[in-house]
C-alpha positions in Angstrom: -43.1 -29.6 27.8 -39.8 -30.2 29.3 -37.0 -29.5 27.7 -34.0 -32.6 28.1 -31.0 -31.3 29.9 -28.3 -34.0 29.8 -28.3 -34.1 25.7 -24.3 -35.0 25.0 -23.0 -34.5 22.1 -18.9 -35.7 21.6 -17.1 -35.3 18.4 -13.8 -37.1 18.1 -11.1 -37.5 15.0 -8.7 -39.4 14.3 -5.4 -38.6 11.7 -2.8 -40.9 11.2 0.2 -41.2 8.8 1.4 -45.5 7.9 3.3 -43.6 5.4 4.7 -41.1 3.1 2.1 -41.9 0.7 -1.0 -43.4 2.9 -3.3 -41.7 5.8 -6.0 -43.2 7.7 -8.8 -40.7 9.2 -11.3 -41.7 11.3 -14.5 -39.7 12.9 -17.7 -40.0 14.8 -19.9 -37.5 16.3 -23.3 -37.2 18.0 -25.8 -34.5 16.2 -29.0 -33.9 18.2 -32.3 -32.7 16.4 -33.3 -29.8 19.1 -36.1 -29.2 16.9 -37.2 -30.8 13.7 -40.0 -29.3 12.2 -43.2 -31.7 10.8 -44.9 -28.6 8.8 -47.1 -27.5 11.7 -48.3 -30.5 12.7 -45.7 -30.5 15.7 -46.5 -27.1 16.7 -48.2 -26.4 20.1 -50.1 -23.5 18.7 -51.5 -25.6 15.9 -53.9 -27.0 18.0 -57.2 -26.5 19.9 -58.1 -23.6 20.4 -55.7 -21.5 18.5 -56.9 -23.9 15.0 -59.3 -26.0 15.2 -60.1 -28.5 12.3 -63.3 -29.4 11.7 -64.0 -32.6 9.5 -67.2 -34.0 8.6 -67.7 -36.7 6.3 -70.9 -36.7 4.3 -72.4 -39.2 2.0 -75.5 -38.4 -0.4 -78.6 -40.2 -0.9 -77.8 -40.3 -5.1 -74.0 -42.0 -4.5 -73.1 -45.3 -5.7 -74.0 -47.8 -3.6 -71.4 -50.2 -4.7 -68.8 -47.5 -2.8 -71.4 -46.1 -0.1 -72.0 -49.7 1.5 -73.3 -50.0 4.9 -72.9 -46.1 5.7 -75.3 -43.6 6.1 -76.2 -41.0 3.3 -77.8 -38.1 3.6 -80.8 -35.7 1.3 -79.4 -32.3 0.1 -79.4 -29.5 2.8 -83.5 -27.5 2.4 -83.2 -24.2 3.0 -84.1 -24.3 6.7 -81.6 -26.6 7.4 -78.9 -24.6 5.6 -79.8 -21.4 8.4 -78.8 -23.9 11.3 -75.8 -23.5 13.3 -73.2 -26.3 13.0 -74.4 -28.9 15.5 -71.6 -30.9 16.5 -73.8 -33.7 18.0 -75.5 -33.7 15.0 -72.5 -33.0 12.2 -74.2 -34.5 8.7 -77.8 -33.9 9.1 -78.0 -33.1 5.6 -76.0 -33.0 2.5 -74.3 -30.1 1.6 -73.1 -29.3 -1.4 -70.0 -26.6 -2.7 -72.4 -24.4 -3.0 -74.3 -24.5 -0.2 -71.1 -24.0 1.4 -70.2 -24.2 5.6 -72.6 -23.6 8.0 -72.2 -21.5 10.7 -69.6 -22.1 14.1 -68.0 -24.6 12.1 -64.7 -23.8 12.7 -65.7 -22.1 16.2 -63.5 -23.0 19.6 -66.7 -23.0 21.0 -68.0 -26.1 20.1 -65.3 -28.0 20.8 -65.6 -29.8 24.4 -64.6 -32.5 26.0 -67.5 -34.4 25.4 -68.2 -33.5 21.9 -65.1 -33.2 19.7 -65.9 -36.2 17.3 -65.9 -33.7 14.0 -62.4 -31.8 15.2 -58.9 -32.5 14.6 -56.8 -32.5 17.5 -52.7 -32.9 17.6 -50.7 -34.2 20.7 -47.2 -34.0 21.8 -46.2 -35.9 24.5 -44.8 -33.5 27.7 -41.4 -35.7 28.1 -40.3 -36.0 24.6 -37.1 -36.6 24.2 -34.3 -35.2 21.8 -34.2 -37.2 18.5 -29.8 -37.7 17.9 -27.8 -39.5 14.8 -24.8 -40.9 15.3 -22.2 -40.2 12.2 -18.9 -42.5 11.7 -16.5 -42.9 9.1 -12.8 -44.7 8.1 -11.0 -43.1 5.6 -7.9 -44.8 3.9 -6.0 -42.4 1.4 -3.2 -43.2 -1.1 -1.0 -41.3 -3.3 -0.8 -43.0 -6.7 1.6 -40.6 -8.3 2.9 -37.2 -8.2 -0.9 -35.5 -9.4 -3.1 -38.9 -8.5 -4.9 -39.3 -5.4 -7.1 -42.5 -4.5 -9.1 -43.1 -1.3 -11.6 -45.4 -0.3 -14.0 -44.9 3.0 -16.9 -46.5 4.8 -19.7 -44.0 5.7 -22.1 -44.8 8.3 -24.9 -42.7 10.1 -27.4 -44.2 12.5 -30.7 -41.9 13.9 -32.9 -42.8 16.8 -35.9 -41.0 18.7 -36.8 -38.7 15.7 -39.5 -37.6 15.3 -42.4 -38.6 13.4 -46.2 -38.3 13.2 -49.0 -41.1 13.5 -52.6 -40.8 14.2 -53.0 -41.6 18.1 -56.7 -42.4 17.2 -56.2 -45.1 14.4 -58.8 -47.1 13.9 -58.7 -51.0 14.4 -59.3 -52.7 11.3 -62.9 -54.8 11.3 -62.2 -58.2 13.2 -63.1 -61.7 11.2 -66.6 -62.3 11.6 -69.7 -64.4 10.1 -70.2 -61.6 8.1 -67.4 -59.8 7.9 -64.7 -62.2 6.3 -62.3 -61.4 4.0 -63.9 -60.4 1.0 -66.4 -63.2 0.4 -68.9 -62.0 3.0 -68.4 -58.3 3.4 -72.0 -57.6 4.8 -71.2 -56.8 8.9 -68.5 -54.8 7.9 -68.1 -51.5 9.8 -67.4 -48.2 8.3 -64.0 -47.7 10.4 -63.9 -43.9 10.3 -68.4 -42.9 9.7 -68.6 -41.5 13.3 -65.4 -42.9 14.7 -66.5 -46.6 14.8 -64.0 -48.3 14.3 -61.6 -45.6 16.6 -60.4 -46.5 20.5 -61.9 -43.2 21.0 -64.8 -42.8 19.9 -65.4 -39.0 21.1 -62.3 -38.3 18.9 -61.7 -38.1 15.2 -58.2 -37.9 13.9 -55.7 -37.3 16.9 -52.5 -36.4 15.1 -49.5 -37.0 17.3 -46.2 -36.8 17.6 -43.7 -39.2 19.0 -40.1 -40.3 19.3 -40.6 -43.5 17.2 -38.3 -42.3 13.6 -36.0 -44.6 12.8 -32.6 -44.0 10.1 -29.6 -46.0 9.2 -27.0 -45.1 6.2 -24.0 -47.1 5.4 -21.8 -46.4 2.8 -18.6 -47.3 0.3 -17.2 -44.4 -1.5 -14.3 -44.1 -3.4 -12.5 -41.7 -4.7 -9.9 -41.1 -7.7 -8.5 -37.7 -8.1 -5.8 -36.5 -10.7 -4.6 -32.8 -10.2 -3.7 -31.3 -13.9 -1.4 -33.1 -15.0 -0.2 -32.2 -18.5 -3.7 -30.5 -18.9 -6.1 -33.0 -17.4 -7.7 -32.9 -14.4 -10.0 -36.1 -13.6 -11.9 -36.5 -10.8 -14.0 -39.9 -10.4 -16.7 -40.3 -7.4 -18.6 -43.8 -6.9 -20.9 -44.4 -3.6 -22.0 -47.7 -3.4 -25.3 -47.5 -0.2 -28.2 -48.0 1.3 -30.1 -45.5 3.4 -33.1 -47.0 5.5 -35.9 -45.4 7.5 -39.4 -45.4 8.7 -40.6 -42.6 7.4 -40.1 -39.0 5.2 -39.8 -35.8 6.2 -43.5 -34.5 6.3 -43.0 -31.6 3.8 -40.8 -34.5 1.8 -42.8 -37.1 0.5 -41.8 -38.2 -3.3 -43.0 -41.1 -4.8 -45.9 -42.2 -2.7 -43.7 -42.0 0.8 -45.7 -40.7 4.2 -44.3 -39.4 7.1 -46.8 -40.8 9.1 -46.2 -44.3 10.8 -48.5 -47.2 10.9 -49.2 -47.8 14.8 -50.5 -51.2 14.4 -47.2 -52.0 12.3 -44.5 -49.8 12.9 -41.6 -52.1 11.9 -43.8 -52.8 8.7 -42.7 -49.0 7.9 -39.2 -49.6 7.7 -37.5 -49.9 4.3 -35.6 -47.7 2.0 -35.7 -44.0 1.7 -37.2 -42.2 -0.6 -33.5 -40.4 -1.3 -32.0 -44.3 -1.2 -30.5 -44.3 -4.5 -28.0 -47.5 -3.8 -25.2 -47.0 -6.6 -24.1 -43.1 -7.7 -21.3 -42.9 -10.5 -19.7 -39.4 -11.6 -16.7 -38.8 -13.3 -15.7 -35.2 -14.4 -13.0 -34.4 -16.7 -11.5 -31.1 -17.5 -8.6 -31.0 -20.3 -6.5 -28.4 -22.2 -6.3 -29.5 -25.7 -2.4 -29.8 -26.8 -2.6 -27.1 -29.3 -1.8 -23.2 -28.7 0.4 -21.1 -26.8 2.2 -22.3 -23.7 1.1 -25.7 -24.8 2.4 -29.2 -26.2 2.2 -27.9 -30.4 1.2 -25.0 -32.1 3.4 -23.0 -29.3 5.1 -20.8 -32.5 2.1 -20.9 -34.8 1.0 -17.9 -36.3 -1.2 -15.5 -34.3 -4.5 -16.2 -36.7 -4.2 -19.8 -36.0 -3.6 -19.7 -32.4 -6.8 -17.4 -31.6 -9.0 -20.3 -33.8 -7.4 -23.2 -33.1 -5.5 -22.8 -29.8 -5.9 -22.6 -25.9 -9.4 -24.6 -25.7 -10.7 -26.6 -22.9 -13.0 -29.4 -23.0 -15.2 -30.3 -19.8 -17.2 -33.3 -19.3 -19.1 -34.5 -16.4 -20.6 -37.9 -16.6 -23.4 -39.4 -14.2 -24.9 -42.6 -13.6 -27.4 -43.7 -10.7 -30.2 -46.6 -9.0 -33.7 -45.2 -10.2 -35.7 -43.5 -7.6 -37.7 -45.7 -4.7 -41.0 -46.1 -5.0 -44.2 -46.6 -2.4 -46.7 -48.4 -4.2 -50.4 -47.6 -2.3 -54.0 -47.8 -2.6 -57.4 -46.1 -2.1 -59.3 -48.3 1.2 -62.4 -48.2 0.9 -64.3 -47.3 3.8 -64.1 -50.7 5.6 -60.3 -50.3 5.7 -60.0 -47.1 5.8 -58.1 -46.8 9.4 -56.9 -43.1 9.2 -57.2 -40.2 7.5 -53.7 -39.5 7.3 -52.2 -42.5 6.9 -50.9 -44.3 3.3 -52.2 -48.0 3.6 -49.8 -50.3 0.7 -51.4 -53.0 -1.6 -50.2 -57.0 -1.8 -47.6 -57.5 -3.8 -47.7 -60.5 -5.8 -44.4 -60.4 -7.8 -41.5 -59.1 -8.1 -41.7 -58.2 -11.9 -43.2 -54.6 -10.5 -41.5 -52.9 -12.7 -42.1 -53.9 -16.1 -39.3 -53.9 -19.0 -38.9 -51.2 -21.4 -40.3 -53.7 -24.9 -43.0 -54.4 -22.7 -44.2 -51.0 -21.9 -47.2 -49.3 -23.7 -48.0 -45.5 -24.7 -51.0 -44.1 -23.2 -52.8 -41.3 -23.5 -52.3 -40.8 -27.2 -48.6 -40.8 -26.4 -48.8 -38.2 -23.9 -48.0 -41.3 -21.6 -46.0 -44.8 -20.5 -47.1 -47.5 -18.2 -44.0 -48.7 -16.6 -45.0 -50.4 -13.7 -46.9 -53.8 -13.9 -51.0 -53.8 -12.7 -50.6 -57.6 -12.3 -47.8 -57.6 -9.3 -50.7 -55.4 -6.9 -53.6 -57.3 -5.3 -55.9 -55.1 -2.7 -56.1 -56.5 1.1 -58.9 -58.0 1.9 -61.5 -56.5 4.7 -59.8 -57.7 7.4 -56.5 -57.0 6.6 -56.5 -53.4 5.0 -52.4 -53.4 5.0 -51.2 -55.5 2.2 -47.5 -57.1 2.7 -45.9 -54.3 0.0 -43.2 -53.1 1.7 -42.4 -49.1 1.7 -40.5 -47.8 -0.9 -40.3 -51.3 -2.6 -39.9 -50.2 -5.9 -36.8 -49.4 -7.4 -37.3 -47.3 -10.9 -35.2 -46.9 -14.1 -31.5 -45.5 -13.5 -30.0 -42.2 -14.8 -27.7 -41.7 -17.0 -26.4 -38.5 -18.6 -23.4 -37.4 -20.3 -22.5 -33.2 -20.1 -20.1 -31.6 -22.3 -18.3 -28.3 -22.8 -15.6 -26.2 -24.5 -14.8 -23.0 -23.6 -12.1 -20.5 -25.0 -11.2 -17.0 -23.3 -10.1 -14.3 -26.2 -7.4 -11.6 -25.3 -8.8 -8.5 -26.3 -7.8 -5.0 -26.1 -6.8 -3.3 -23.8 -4.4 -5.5 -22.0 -6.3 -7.7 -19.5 -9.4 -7.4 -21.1 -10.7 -10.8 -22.2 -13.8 -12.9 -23.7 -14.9 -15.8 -22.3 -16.8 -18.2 -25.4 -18.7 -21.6 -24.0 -20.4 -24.0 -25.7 -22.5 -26.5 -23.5 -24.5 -29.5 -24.4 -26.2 -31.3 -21.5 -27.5 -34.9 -22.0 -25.6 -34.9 -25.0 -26.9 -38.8 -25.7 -29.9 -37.7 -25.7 -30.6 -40.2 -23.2 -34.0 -41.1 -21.8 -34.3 -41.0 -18.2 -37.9 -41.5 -16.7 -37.8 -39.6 -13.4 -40.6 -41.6 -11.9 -44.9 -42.7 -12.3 -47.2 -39.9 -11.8 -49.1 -42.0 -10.3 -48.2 -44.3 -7.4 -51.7 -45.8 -5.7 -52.8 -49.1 -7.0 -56.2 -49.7 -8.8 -57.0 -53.0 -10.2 -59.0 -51.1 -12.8 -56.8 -47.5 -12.9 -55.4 -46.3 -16.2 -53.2 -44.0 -14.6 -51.1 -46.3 -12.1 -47.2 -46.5 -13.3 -48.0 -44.2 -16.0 -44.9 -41.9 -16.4 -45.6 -38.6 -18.4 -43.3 -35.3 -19.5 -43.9 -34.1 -15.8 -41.8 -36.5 -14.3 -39.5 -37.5 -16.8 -35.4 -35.6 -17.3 -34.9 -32.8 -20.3 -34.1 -33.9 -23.7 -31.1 -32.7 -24.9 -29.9 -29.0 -24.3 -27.4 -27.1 -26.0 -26.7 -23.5 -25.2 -24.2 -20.8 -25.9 -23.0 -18.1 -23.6 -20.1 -15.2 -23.6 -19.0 -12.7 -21.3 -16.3 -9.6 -21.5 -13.9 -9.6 -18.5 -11.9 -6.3 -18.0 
């Protein structure tokens, strides 16, 4: 590979003073990705002939034939056929099952060539790829309230180009409209896509995982900010963020929700939408205040000694949060006529925008273990010809958090002098509030009993209260 040479990376600020009481900042710098990890998958030595990946796909004589189709099947291995060495001309002459287990060379370098590598993974990075950068930018006004308050407002902005991302080199083209291939009223000619690369531009090559400059981000951003500095024993600090963060794929060890980090070749703009971490409005507000009452304090300052050590020099804490639900990617299982990858996440139709359906409306499953939150009826599956619906990624906005913390915390003098004891109380998600994280399962089924169904797994702790003390000296 070559390695680019004329990556320029500037950082420039800028401070200035309208006032005694207002400030303007503004920034923007270049960040470069030297080297972005995808698992292995972007690793030269995960590839042939340090790892090779051997994939057969195998079909027995006894499977269903509504799901088998047009594609070959195969009698369980005999014994004979079991002593054979793995054939790669030849890669399902028989059915094997778990515990027949591998044959032989199956994994071996040695039967990988150029002319038969149709069972074998391969991965590709291209020699001239260049260096994936983001460009980061911001406009920060800031204004003194008062003599403890602080408010500023910015605009946050971050824009990524040439990262990387993965996609199958190899992905198959989807079966073209025929006499009997069309749509799903005449599904007859259709071609199993993937059963011995078919429906692949190469057809000596199974999956040829690449990698390529073709990852896409954008982030802009309002955030405020409200900050009161202890003034008469409160401190306040309020933060809101009001964004949206778009890309074209995750991270490839990243992938909540039903997100890939692979890209659709035949569609890449298709793949933009939000992220997965796109979580439009975020609302916190945390509070820390010394209650009147005690030494040094508003009352209570001559109070007798008993009184002060149970009723005086307490704090209270609180820390309130509120944000958007989670994104997410809605997909489904293709069946093997639209099947175009084996890496790839292919998204239904959506049909309406009532995907998300509203909490009287929701059902318990699963003897109660379970709730279907997301609506079967807004999903259609693509037809044969068109295996990727019009569901955009990461479509799917989910319920919002909410939680409220709160504390109190006393320190006790002890003796000797400067010897203390710390006493906290916490409750977290005081409320008790609800907050479904996200569905278990994300892939669409007209006939699936587990799609939208949100269960304990997924779903934010109940309400916690603990206690806790420590002895400083």
């Amino acid at each position: 590979m070559n390695t680019p040479k004329l990556d320029f990376a500037p950082r420039l600020g800028l401070a200035y003073s309208v006032d005694q009481k207002t400030v303007i900042r503004a920034g923007y710098g270049i960040n470069f990705a030297q080297f972005n990890r995808e698992g292995g998958e972007n690793l030269l030595v995960y590839n042939l002939p340090n790892i090779v990946n051997t994939n057969v796909n195998q079909i027995p004589s006894f499977a269903n034939p509504g799901i088998v189709g047009t594609a070959k099947t195969e009698s369980v291995c005999t014994a004979a056929q079991l002593g054979a060495a793995f054939d790669p001309a030849n890669p399902t002459p028989c059915f094997r099952t778990t515990m027949q287990g591998y044959p032989t060379d199956f994994t071996s370098p040695s039967i990988v060539t150029a002319a038969s590598n149709a069972s074998t993974q391969a991965r590709y990075i291209p020699k001239n790829l260049p260096t994936g950068y983001v460009q980061s930018y911001h406009l920060t006004v800031q204004r003194q309230l008062g003599p403890s308050t602080t408010f500023e407002v910015s605009y946050v902005g971050e824009h990524g180009v040439k990262l990387q991302v993965l996609a199958d080199y190899n992905q198959a083209n989807a079966n073209p409209v025929t006499a009997t291939c069309n749509g799903n009223l005449v599904t007859s000619g259709c071609v199993n896509l993937l059963n011995q690369n078919q429906g692949r531009p190469l057809k000596t090559f199974t999956t040829i995982e690449e990698t390529l400059p073709a990852g896409f981000l954008g982030y802009n951003a309002l955030q405020t900010k409200l900050e009161h500095r202890a003034g008469h024993g409160l401190y306040l600090l309020n933060s809101f963020t009001y964004s949206r963060a778009q890309d074209n794929a995750s991270g490839h060890l990243d992938t909540p929700n039903g997100d890939n980090s692979r890209i659709n070749l035949t569609n890449p703009l298709g793949e933009r939408g939000p992220s997965a971490y796109n979580q439009p409005l975020n609302e916190i507000l945390t509070l820390v205040y010394d209650l009147p009452y005690g030494k040094g304090r508003m009352f209570g300052g001559s109070a007798p000694l008993l009184l002060q050590e149970a009723l005086g020099g307490w704090q209270i804490t609180a820390i309130n949060s509120a944000s958007s639900g989670q994104a997410v990617n809605v997909t489904y299982s293709p069946d093997s006529n639209q099947s175009v990858s084996t890496i790839l996440n292919q998204r239904p139709n959506q049909i309406s925008n009532a995907a998300v359906l509203p909490k009287s409306k929701r059902v318990r499953v699963n003897g109660n273990q379970g709730i279907t939150a997301l609506n079967l009826n807004a999903f259609s599956l693509p037809d044969q010809n068109h295996p990727y619906g019009n569901a955009g990624r990461n479509s799917i906005r989910f319920d919002p958090f909410y939680q409220l913390d709160l504390g109190l915390h006393k320190s006790f003098a002890l003796y000797p002098e400067g010897t203390s004891f710390d006493f906290r109380v916490e409750a977290f998600n005081i409320l008790n509030q609800t907050n479904l994280g996200f569905p278990g399962s994300s892939t669409y089924s007209p006939t699936s009993t587990s799609f939208g169904v949100v269960t304990a797994a997924t779903t934010g702790p109940a309400r916690i209260l603990q206690f806790a003390g420590k002895i400083i000296f």
